[in-house]
C-alpha positions, 0 to 999 in steps of 0.5 A: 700026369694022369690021363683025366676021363672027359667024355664029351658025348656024356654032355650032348643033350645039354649043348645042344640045349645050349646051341638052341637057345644062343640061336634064338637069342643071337637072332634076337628072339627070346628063348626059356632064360637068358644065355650065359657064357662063363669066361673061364680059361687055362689060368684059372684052372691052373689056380684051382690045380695048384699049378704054376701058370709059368710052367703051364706055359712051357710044358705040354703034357702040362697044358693038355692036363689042364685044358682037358681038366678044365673041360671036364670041371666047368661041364660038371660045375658051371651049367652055363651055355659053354659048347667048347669041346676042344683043346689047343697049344696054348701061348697066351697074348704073345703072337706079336712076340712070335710074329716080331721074333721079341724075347718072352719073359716068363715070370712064376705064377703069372702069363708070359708077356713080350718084352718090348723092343720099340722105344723110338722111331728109329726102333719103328724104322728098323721093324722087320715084317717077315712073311710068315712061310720064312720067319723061323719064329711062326714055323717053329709055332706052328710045329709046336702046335703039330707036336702038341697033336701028336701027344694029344693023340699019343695019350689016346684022348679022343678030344678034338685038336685046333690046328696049326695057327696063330693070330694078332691082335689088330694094329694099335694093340700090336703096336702097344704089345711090342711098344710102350703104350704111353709112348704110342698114345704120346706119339698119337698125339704129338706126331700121329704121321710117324706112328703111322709107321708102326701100324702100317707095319702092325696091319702089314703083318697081321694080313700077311699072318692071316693071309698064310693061315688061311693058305694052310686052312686055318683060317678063312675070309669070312669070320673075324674076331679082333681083341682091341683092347688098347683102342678102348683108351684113347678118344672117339675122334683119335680111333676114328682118324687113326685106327679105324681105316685099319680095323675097317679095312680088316673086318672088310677083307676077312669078316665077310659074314660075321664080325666080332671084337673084344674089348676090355675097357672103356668102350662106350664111347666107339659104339657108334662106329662099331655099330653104323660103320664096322657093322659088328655082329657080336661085340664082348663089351669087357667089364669096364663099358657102360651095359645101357649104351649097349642096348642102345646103340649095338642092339638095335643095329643087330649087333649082340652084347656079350659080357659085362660082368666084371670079374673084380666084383666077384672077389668080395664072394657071394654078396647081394651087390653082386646079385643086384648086378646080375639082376640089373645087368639082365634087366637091361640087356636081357629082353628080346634077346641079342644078349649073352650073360657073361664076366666080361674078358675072362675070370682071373685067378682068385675068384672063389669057385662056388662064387663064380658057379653061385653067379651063373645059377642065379643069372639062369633063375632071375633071366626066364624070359619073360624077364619082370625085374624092378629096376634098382638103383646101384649105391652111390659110392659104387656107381662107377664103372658100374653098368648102365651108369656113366663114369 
């Protein structure tokens, strides 16, 4: 494949722009306009390549022309507060995978995903938790991402390079990766003591991981950011007896300074917890949580909302539904700061290009500080889900 020019010198002013303006949201002050974060990653530009994302996946030179590609495209057509410089190998949600040593499908046209292997208890039982420096899986891993490095460099491209690593997601999202998550969420319920079990095993591994990266340096004790997704779907009082003493314990020994989660899903519910107990400090509120509970509850505890935007509301193109939650979105969160603008997760293949850049311009011309938007009330058939309004 073509080696594709990307400069990142020639966007210099524009982020450090951007780098002046998310430090003074993040310490909620109100900067020119609102920040802006468009969440585009390797499979939507795969999508706009033409490129089959399974071979993405499986082949370097594949993956270094499509993150370098993407740099280059989102620099040049999304004018949000991206300061991304770099590129990385790339496995999409299968560290469990690497970590458990599961088997990995890798279907045409979609991400790998892990092969579940945990049926049972007995399954739980037999789990093996390998420490990283002896599990053939995370060595072979890790020189892929050497090789990776390597061919950056053989290909003359003076793009910066991530190091060798590897992250979980924390217990309960582990679990469901190598589980059924109907299975775990019944056993939850119905004998929450031998489920225990399972995310003992999933925390076991996720500290010896983290341990091992941080002994390699890639990774230190005083940043962390966990994806929770599966801890959006189950009640407030089943995370705060279940998976709350494990996600604490994580934030308190790895998160000594900065504290971040992702969740993509209903989450209102534990904004409590992250705000008065984990002490978030920035918290992506996917594209499924009620924005106003946010503002409510996460900001004044110093916590900052990113994301919101759900990404299936940009299918419909270019709309005045979709500009009336945009304009809502920043009405509500957007004053005195603490706020980045953002689709929620990520941006998935099938949203039309000049939509998704149409959205981030016009977020940038309705959220000059001082933000003065007449609050709008959403159509009655499509309040659900819809920020700020209880599902």
């Amino acid at each position: 494949m073509e080696n594709i020019g990307f400069d990142i010198d020639k966007y210099d002013t524009r982020r450090t722009e951007s780098r002046k303006r998310r430090d003074i949201s993040f310490n909620f002050r109100e900067p020119d306009r609102v920040v802006t974060h468009a969440s585009v990653c390797s499979p939507y530009f795969c999508w706009l390549l033409g490129i089959n994302i399974a071979d993405y996946y499986q082949d370097i030179d594949i993956q270094i022309h499509v993150q370098t590609w993407g740099l280059k495209w989102r620099y040049e057509n999304l004018f949000d507060d991206f300061t991304g410089t770099g590129l990385h190998l790339d496995i999409g949600t299968t560290a469990e995978g690497v970590v458990f040593g599961c088997e990995i499908a890798r279907p045409d046209h979609t991400t790998p995903y892990i092969v579940r292997s945990i049926h049972s208890m007995q399954d739980v039982e037999e789990l093996q938790v390998i420490p990283p420096q002896d599990s053939p899986s995370i060595q072979q891993h890790l020189a892929c991402c050497r090789e990776f490095a390597e061919r950056v460099e053989q290909l003359g491209l003076d793009i910066p390079v991530s190091p060798p690593s590897l992250g979980m997601h924390p217990p309960i999202s582990s679990a469901t990766a190598i589980a059924d998550p109907d299975w775990v969420y019944m056993m939850m319920a119905a004998e929450p003591q031998a489920i225990k079990l399972l995310f003992d095993k999933c925390f076991q591994a996720f500290c010896m991981l983290r341990d091992y990266m941080i002994e390699i340096g890639s990774a230190d004790y005083d940043s962390l950011g966990l994806c929770d997704d599966n801890s959006a779907f189950i009640s407030a009082e089943m995370y705060k007896e279940q998976i709350l003493p494990y996600n604490k314990a994580l934030y308190e020994r790895y998160g000594r300074k900065y504290r971040y989660l992702h969740t993509d899903g209903p989450s209102q519910q534990n904004f409590p917890v992250y705000a008065d107990i984990i002490k978030l400090n920035m918290m992506d509120v996917g594209g499924w949580s009620n924005l106003q509970p946010a503002v409510d509850i996460l900001k004044p505890a110093g916590c900052v909302i990113h994301g919101n935007m759900n990404n299936r509301d940009l299918y419909g193109g270019w709309t005045e539904d979709v500009r009336r939650i945009v304009r809502q979105m920043i009405r509500m969160a957007g004053p005195g700061g603490g706020y980045e603008f953002a689709i929620g997760g990520e941006t998935y293949p099938g949203v039309d290009p000049d939509v998704l850049c149409r959205t981030f311009e016009y977020a940038h011309e309705v959220g000059e500080y001082p933000i003065d938007i007449p609050e709008e009330p959403f159509p009655e058939e499509a309040q659900k889900g819809k920020p700020g309004i209880t599902p």
